[in-house]
N, C-alpha and C positions, 0 to 999 in steps of 0.2 A: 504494500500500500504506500501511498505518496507522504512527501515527510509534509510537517505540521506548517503554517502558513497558506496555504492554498484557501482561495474564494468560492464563495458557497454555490456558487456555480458551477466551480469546476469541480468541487464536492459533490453535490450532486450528480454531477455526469460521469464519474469516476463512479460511486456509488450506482446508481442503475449499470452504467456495466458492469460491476460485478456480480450485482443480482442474477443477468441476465445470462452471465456466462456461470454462475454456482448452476440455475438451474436446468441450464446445457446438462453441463456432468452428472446431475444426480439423475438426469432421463437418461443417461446413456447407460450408468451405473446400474440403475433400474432395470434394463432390456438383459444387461450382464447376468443377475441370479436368478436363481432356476426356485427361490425357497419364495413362495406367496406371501406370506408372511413380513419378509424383511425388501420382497419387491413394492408392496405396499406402503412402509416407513418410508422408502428413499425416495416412491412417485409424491407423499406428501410433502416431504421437502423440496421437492422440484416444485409443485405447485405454491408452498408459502414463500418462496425467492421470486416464484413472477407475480406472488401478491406484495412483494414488499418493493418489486421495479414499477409496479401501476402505482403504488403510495409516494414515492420518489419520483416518478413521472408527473404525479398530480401537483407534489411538489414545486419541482419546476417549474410547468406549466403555470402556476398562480404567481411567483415570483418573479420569472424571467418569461412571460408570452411572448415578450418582444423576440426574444433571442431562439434562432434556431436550435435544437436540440442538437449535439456532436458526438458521439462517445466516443472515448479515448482510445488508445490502443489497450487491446487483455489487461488486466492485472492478474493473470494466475499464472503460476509458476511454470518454466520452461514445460518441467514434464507433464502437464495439462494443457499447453497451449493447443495443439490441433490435436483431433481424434486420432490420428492413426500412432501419436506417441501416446493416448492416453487408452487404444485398445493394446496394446504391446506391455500394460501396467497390470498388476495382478489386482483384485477387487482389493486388498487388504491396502497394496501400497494408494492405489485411491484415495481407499479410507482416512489414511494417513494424511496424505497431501490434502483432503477437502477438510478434517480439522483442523489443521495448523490454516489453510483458508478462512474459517468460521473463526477461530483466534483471530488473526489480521485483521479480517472484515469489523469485529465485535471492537477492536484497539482503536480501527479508524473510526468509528461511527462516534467514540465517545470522546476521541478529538475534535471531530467535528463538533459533536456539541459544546464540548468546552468551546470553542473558538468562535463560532457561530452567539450573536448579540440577539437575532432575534427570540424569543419567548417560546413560540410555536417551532420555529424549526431546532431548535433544543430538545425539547418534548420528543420529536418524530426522529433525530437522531438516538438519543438516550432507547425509545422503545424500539428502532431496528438494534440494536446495540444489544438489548434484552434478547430479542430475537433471535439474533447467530447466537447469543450464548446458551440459549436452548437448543439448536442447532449443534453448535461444537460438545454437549453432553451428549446429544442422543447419537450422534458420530461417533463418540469414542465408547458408548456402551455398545454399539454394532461391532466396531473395531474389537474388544476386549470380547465379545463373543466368537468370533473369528480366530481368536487367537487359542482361546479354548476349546471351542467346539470347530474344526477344520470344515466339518462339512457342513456346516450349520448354513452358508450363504449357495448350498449347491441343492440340499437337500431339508424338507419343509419336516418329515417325521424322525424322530427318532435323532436326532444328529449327534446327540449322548454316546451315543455306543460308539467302543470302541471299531478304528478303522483296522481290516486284518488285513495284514498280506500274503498274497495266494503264490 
């Protein structure tokens, strides 16, 4: 994420594209496991990032109408930049890189709000901010299931049981 100083415009647009590209990866994440279950957790998180790019949109939009909308270049990290590095990733290293994303996102958003004078857009920073931090728990409780259970993200019954080899 960008260092401290930046205008609430360019916050903003910096901001919806990260939304926009978190909920890239957690639809792609999603089509990746085979377990119902934890396909459903990761399509809701793909859906609360493009509710939080229309809240930042709307944002915008009320502040800046004047000014066309721009978004910046990615912010996520080389190894997520295009899909075909981020199909080459095992679902776990995902894992990894979209919560340490959800940290970054949750650090900028409440720089933002420190920095940011207006009232309201404080408030909508602070509560996206709340947001990924919800987002980076329920990431790292998938992550730490994965890490326990191996086939817990392949397979929806049983994932407990030990894996034998034939």
């Amino acid at each position: 994420m960008p260092a401290p100083g930046i205008t609430a415009l360019e916050a903003l647009g910096i901001a919806i594209r990260a939304e926009q590209d978190a909920s890239e990866v957690y639809s792609e994440l999603a089509d990746r496991v085979s377990n119902p279950y934890l396909e459903q957790k990761i399509e809701t998180l793909a859906k609360e990032e493009l509710q939080h790019k229309r809240i930042l949109e709307d944002a915008y939009q009320k502040q800046f109408s004047e000014v066309p909308l721009v978004l910046p270049p990615s912010q996520l990290p080389k190894a997520l930049t295009c899909k075909a590095d981020r199909d080459r990733l095992s679902v776990k290293e995902i894992l990894s890189c979209a919560i340490e994303q959800e940290r970054n996102s949750r650090e900028f958003y409440l720089r933002a709000a420190d920095e940011t004078e207006d009232l309201t857009g404080k408030r909508m920073f602070n509560f996206i901010a709340d947001w990924e931090y919800s987002h980076q728990m329920a990431l790292s409780a998938e992550y730490e299931m994965v890490v326990r259970y191996p086939r817990y993200f392949t397979e929806a019954t049983e994932p407990w049981k030990p894996e034998f080899k034939r």
